[in-house]
C-alpha positions as CSV (number, residue, x, y, z in Angstrom):
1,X,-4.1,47.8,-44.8
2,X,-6.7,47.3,-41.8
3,X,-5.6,49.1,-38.5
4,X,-4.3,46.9,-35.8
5,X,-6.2,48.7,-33.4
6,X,-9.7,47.9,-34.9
7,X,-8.5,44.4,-35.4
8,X,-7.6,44.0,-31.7
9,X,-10.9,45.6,-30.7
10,X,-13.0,42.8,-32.5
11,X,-11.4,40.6,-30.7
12,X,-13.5,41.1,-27.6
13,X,-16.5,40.8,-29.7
14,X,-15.9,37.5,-30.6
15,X,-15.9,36.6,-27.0
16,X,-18.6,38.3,-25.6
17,X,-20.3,36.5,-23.7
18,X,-16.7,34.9,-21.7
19,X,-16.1,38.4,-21.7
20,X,-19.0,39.1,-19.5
21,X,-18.5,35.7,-17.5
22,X,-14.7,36.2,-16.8
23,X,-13.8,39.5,-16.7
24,X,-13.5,41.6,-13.3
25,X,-15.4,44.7,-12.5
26,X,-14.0,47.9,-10.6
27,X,-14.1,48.3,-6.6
28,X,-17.2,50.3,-5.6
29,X,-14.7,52.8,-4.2
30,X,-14.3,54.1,-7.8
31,X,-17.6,55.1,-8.6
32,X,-18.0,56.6,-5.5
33,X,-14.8,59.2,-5.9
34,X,-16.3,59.6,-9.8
35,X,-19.6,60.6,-8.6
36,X,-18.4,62.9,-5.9
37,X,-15.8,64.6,-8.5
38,X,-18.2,65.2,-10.9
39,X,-20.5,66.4,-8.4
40,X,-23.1,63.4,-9.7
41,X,-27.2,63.5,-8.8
42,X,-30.1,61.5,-10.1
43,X,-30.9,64.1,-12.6
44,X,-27.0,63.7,-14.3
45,X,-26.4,62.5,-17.9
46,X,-23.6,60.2,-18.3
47,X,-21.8,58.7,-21.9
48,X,-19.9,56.1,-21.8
49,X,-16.7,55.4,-24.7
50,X,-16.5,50.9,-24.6
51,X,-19.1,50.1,-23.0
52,X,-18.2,46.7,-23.4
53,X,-20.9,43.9,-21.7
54,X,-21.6,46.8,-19.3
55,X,-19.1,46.3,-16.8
56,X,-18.6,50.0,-15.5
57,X,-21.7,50.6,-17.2
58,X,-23.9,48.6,-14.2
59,X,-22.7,50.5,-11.0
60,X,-23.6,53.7,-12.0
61,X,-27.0,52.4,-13.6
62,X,-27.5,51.2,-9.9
63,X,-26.8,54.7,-8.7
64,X,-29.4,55.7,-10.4
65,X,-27.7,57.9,-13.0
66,X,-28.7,58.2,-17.3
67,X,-25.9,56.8,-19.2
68,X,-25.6,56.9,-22.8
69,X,-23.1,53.4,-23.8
70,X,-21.0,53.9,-27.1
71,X,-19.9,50.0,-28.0
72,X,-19.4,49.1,-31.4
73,X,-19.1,45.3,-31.0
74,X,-22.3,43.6,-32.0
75,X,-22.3,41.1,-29.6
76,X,-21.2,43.5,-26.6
77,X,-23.4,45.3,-27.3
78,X,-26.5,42.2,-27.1
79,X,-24.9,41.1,-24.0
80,X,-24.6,44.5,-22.4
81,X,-28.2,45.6,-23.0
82,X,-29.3,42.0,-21.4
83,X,-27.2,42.9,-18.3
84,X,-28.8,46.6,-18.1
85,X,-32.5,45.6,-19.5
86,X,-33.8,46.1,-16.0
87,X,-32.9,50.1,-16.0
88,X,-34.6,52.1,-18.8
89,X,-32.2,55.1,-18.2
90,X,-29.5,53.2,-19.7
91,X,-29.2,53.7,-23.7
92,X,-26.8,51.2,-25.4
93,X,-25.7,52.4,-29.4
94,X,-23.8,50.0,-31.3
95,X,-21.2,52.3,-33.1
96,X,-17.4,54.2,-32.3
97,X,-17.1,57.5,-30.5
98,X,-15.2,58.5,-33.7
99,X,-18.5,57.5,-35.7
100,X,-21.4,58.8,-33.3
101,X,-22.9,62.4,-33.7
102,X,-22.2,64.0,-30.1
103,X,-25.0,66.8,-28.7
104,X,-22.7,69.6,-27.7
105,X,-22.6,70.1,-24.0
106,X,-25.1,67.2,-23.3
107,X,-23.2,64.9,-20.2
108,X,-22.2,65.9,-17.0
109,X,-19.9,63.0,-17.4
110,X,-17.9,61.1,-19.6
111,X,-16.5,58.3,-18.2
112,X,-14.1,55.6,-20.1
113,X,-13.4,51.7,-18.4
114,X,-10.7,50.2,-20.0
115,X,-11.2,51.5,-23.2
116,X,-9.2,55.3,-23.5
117,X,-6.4,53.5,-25.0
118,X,-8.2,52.5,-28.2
119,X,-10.0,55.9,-28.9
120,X,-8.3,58.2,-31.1
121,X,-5.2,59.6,-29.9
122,X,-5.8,63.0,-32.6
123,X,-9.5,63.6,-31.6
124,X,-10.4,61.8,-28.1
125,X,-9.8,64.7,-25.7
126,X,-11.8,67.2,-27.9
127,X,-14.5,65.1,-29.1
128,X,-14.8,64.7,-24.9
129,X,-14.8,68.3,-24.4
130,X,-17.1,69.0,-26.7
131,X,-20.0,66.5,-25.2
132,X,-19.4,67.8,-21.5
133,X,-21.5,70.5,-19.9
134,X,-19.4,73.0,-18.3
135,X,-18.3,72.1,-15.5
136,X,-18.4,68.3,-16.4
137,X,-15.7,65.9,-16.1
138,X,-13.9,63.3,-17.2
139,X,-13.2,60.0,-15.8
140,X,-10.7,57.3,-17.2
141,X,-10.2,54.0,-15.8
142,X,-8.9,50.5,-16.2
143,X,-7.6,47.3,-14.3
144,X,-3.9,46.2,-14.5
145,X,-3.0,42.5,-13.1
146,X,0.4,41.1,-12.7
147,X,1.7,37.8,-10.6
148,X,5.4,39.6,-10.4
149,X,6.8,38.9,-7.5
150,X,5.7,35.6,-6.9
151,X,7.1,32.8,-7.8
152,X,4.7,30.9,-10.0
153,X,5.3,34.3,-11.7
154,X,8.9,32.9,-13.2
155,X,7.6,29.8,-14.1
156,X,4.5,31.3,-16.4
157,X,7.6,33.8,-17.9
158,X,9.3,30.2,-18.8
159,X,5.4,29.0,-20.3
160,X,5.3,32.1,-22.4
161,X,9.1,32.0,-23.8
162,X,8.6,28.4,-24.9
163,X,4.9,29.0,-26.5
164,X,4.5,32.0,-27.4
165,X,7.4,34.6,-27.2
166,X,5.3,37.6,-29.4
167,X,3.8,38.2,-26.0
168,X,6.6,38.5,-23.8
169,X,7.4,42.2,-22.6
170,X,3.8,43.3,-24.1
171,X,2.6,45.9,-21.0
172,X,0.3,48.1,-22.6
173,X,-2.6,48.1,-19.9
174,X,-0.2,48.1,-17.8
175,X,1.3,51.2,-18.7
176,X,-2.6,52.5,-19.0
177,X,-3.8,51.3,-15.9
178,X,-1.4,49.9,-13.8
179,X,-0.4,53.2,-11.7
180,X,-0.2,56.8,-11.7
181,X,2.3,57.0,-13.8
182,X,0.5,57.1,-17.2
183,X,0.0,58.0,-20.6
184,X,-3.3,59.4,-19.3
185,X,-1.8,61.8,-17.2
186,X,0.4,63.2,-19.5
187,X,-2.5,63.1,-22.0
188,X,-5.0,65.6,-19.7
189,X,-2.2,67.6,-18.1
190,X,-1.0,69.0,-21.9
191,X,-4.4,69.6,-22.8
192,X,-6.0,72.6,-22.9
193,X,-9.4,71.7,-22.6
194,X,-9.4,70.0,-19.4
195,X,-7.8,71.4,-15.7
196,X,-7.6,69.8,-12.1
197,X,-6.0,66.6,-13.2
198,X,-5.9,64.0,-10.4
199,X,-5.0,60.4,-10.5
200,X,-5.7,57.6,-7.6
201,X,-4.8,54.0,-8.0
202,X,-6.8,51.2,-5.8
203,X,-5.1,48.1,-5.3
204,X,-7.4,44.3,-4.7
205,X,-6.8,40.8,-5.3
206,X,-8.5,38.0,-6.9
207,X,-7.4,34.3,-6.9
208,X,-8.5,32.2,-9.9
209,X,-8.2,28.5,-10.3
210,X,-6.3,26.9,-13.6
211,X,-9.6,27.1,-15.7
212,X,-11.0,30.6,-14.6
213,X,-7.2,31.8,-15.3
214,X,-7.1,30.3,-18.7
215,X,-10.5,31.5,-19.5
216,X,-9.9,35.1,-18.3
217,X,-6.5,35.2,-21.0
218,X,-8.5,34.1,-23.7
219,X,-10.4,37.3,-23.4
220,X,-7.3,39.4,-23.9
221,X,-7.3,41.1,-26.9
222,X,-3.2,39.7,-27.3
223,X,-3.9,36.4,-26.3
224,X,-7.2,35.7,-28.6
225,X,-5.6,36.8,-31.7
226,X,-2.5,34.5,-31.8
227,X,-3.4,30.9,-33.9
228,X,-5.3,28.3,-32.7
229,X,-3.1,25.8,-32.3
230,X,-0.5,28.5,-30.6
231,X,-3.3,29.7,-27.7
232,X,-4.2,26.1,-27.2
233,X,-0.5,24.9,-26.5
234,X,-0.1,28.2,-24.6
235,X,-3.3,28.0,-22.5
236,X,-2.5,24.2,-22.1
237,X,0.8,24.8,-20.4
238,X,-0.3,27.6,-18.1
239,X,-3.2,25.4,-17.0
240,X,-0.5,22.8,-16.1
241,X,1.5,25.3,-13.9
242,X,-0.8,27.1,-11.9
243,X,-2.1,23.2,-11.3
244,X,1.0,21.9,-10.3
245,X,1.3,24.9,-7.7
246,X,-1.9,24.1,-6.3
247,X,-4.6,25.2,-9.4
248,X,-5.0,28.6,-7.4
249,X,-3.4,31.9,-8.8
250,X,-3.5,34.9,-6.9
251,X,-3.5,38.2,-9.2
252,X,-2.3,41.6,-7.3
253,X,-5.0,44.5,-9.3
254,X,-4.7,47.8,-9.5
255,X,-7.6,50.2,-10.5
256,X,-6.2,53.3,-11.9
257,X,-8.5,56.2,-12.0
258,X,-8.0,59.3,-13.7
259,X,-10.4,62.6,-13.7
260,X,-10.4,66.1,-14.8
261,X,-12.9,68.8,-15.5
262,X,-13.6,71.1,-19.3
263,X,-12.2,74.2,-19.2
């Protein structure tokens, strides 16, 4: 039997490119605390876990710093080496962190954007470890949306009961991402490879109209894999709410970051 988890993770593959087009980046605020953590210069080596189309991957290209991008999604990986053409430091490989051969003690940093959930809970931590220079760090991150609170929030709650109950209570990135209060934490602070745990959580907004909404669902990895026919009706609907309340939809972000440095 195939693992869910690699079937999930395909699923942003076969939508690369809206991927790219939809999908948010992270506020400048977190590269900045990641690169004075890690104590980051021009003459650091990065590696990236997901690189995905190069979202986290950009900013600290810009900074100037070497990154190494691990994305084993074919058509990621096309799009993300189009994004980062212009900065020859930058190295994309189209494989797993489970699959690649690591240099021992090669990066300064290892950073992870939206992706630590679907490394290997048995070996992520040390295969990390082992890849960082001492004193390198690590730095996990991810973006959690949610309309709660409002009230075109009930009314999208009423959409998904009707079309498509399966994703009703699902919360995994938010449980990843969405504050402080994570997995991730747990995760480092049991570890004895890594010390100086700290979490911060950076909270933004984006409004959307009906189509950019719709669009930026169908590149969730839940969302993409239901039936055809089910994310049509589903999408469909939504469309015709957040239309009917004006086609804007306001989503409250938060950007959780979480670092810590090899023992």
């Amino acid at each position: 039997m195939s693992d869910p988890r690699v079937q999930l993770g395909e699923s942003f593959d076969r939508v690369a490119t809206q991927y790219d087009r939809v999908r948010p980046g992270y506020p400048e605020v977190v590269f900045d605390r990641i690169a004075a953590y890690a104590h980051l210069d021009t003459a650091s080596h990065l590696l990236e876990l997901g690189t995905g189309t190069g979202k986290a991957t950009l900013p600290f290209a810009q900074r100037g710093f070497s990154v190494v991008g691990l994305e084993p999604g074919e058509d990621l990986v096309r799009v993300a080496r189009t994004v980062l053409a212009g900065f020859p430091g930058v190295q994309i490989h189209c494989t797993t962190f489970e699959s690649w051969s690591s240099p021992e003690a090669a990066f300064d940093l290892v950073f992870a954007a939206q992706s630590f959930h679907w490394l290997d809970p048995e070996e992520r931590l040390a295969r990390i470890a082992f890849a960082l220079r001492r004193p390198g760090a690590v730095a996990i991150f991810g973006n959690s949306a949610t309309t709660a609170g409002d009230p075109l929030h009930e009314r999208l709650q009423a959409v998904y009961a009707a079309r498509a109950p399966s994703l009703l209570g699902r919360a995994e990135v938010h449980a990843w991402y969405g504050s402080a209060d994570s997995p991730v934490v747990d995760e480092l602070s049991r570890s004895t490879l890594f010390t100086d745990v700290r979490s911060e959580v950076f909270p933004w907004r984006q409004s959307l109209s009906s189509t950019e909404y719709c669009e930026l669902l169908s590149t969730y990895s839940d969302h993409s894999t239901l039936p055809a026919s089910e994310l049509a009706s589903l999408l469909g609907a939504i469309a015709d709410v957040v239309l009917a309340a004006g086609d804007v939809i306001t989503l409250d972000y938060r950007t959780a970051l979480f670092q810590a440095r090899a023992i």
